[in-house]
C-alpha positions in Angstrom: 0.0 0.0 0.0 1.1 3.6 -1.0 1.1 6.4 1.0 0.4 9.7 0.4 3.5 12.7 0.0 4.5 14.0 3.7 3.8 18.0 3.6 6.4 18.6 1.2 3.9 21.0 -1.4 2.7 22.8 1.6 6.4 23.3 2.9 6.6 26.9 1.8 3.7 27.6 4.7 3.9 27.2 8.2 2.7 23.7 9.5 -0.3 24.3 12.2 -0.5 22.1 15.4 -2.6 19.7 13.9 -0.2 18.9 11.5 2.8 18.3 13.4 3.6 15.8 15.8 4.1 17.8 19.3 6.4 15.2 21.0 9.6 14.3 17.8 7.8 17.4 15.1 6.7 15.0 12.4 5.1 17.1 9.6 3.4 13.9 7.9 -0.3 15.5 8.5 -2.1 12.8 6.9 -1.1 10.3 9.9 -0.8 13.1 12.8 -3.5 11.9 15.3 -5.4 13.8 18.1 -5.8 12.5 21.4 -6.4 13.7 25.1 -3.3 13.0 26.5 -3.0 13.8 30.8 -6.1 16.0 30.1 -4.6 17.8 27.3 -5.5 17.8 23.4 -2.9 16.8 21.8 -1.5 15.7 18.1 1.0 12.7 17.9 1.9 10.8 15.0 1.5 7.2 15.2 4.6 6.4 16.5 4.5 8.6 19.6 1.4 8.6 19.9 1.7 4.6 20.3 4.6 5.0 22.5 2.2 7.9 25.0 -0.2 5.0 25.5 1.7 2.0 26.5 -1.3 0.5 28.1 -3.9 0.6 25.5 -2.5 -2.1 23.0 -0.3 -5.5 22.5 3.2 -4.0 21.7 3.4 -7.0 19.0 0.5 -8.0 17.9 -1.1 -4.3 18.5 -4.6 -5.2 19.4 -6.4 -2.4 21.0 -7.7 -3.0 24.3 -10.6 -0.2 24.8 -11.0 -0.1 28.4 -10.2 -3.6 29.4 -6.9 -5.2 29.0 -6.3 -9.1 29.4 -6.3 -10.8 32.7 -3.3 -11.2 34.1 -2.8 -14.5 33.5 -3.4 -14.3 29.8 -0.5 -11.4 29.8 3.3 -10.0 31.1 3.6 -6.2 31.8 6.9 -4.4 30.9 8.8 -3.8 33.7 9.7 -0.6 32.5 6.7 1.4 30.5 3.9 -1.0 32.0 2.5 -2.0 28.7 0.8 -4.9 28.6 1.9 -8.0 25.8 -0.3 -11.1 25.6 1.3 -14.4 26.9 1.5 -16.0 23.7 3.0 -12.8 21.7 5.8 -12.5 24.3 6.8 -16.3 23.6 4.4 -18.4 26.0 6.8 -20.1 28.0 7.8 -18.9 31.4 11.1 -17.5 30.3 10.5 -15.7 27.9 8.2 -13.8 30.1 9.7 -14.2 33.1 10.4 -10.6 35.1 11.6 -8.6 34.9 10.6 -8.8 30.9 10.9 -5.7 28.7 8.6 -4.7 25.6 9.7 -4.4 21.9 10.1 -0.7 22.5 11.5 -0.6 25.5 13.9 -3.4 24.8 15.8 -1.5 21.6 14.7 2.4 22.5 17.2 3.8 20.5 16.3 1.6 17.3 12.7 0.9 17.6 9.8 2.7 15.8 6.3 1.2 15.8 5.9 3.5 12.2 8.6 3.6 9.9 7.2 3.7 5.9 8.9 1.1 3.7 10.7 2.7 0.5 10.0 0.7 -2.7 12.2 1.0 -5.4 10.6 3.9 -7.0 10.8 5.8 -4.2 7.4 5.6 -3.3 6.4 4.9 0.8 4.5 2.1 1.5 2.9 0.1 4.1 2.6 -3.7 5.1 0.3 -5.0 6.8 2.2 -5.6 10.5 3.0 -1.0 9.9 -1.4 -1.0 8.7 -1.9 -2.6 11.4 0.2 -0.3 14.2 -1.5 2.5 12.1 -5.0 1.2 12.5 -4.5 0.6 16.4 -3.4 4.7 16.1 -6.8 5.3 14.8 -8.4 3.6 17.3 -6.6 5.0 20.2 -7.1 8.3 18.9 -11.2 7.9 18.0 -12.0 5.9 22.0 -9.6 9.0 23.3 -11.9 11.9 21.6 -14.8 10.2 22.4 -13.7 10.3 26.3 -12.9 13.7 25.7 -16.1 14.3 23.9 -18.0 12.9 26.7 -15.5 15.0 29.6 -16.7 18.1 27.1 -19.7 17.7 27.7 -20.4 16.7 31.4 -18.2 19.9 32.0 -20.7 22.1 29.5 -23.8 20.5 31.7 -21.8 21.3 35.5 -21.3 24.8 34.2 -25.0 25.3 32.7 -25.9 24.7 36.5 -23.2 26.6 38.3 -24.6 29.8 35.7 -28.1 28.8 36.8 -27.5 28.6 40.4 -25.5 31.8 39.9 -28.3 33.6 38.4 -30.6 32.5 40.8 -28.5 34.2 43.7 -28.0 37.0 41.4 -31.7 37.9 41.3 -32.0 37.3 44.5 -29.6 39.6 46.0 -30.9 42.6 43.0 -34.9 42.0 45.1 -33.1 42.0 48.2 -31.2 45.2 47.0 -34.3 46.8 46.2 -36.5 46.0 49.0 -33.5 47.9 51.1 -34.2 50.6 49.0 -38.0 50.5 49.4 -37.4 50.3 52.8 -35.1 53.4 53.1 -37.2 55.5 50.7 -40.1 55.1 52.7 -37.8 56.1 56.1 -36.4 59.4 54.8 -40.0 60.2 53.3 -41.2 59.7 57.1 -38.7 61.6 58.4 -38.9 64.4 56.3 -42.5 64.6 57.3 -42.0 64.8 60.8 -39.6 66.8 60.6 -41.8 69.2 58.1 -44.7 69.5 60.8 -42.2 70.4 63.6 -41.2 73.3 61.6 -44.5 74.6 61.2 -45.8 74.1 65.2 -43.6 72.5 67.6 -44.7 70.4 69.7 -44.7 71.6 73.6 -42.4 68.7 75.9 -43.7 67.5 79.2 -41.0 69.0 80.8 -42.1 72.5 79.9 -45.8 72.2 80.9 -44.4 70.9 84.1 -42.5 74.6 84.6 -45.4 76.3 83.0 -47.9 74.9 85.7 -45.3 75.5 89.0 -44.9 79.1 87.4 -48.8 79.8 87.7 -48.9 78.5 91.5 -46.2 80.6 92.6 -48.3 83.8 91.2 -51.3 83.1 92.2 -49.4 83.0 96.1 
């Protein structure tokens, strides 16, 4: 199989994220994948993104494993990047498998790539089927990671639609409260304004001074 040209015609323009791989800069586009990586969108190409999700796939084989890897019988983890290899792809017997046993990766780091094109006499990159098939468990890393981050997307949208809700709710409240307070003060000054209007106009006489007024009038009339 043939692959398409890396981004050689669109060389002359700047490459955008989604087109280069954020972790070794690969500007292949047509295989840079997106995935939520540690929370994070993210664009890998199949390689690293392989290599950032150890866990999610046979090393040799590369079957995906969704959400549920083999049972532990049935498979050896890498002592060193945890990824898990089914018992019969790591050799089956007990020593190839014993611990601590290393991955295909892990084993030649320097040397190893789960995606490296063929070049066929003309030139030309190709794939066969063990490269299709690292490139297909890609995909399907990448398509169960958006669709996680899909559904993260959108249980966050549904917690903020009720924070803004509750929000509003305590908004209005506090903008009646607000203007009752101001009902209430309104209604004070008025009162006190007329009060204070009608002692302007005839003040009113205290008890204290009808008291003086009355012992005054005794006296003269001794």
């Amino acid at each position: 199989m043939n692959l398409p040209s890396s981004t050689s015609e669109t060389a002359d323009s700047a490459a955008t994220p989604a087109e280069t791989c954020e972790q070794c800069g690969s500007q292949d586009s047509w295989v840079i994948h997106s995935a939520r990586h540690r929370g994070v969108l993210r664009f890998f190409c199949t390689h690293c993104l392989l290599r950032n999700h150890p866990t999610s796939f046979c090393p040799t084989c590369f079957a995906f494993y969704d959400s549920s890897p083999p049972h532990h019988s049935c498979r050896v983890s890498c002592s060193k990047c945890g990824s898990h290899t089914h018992l019969h792809c790591a050799g089956g017997d007990e020593e190839s498998s014993s611990p601590p046993y290393l991955c295909p990766p892990c084993l030649n780091p320097s040397s190893f790539s789960f995606f490296r094109p063929i070049i066929n006499a003309d030139g030309a990159r190709c794939m066969d089927k063990p490269l299709s098939e690292a490139f297909l468990c890609a995909a399907k890393i990448s398509a169960f990671s958006m669709s996680r981050a899909v559904v993260v997307a959108n249980s966050e949208a549904e917690w903020k639609g009720r924070e803004c809700a509750v929000a509003k709710k305590r908004l209005c409240e506090a903008v009646e409260d607000v203007l009752k307070l101001n009902e209430k003060a309104r209604l004070a000054i008025a009162k006190v304004e007329e009060e204070s209007g009608g002692q302007d106009q005839k003040p009113k006489q205290s008890v204290a001074s009808k008291v003086i007024e009355s012992s005054g009038q005794v006296i003269q009339e001794k």
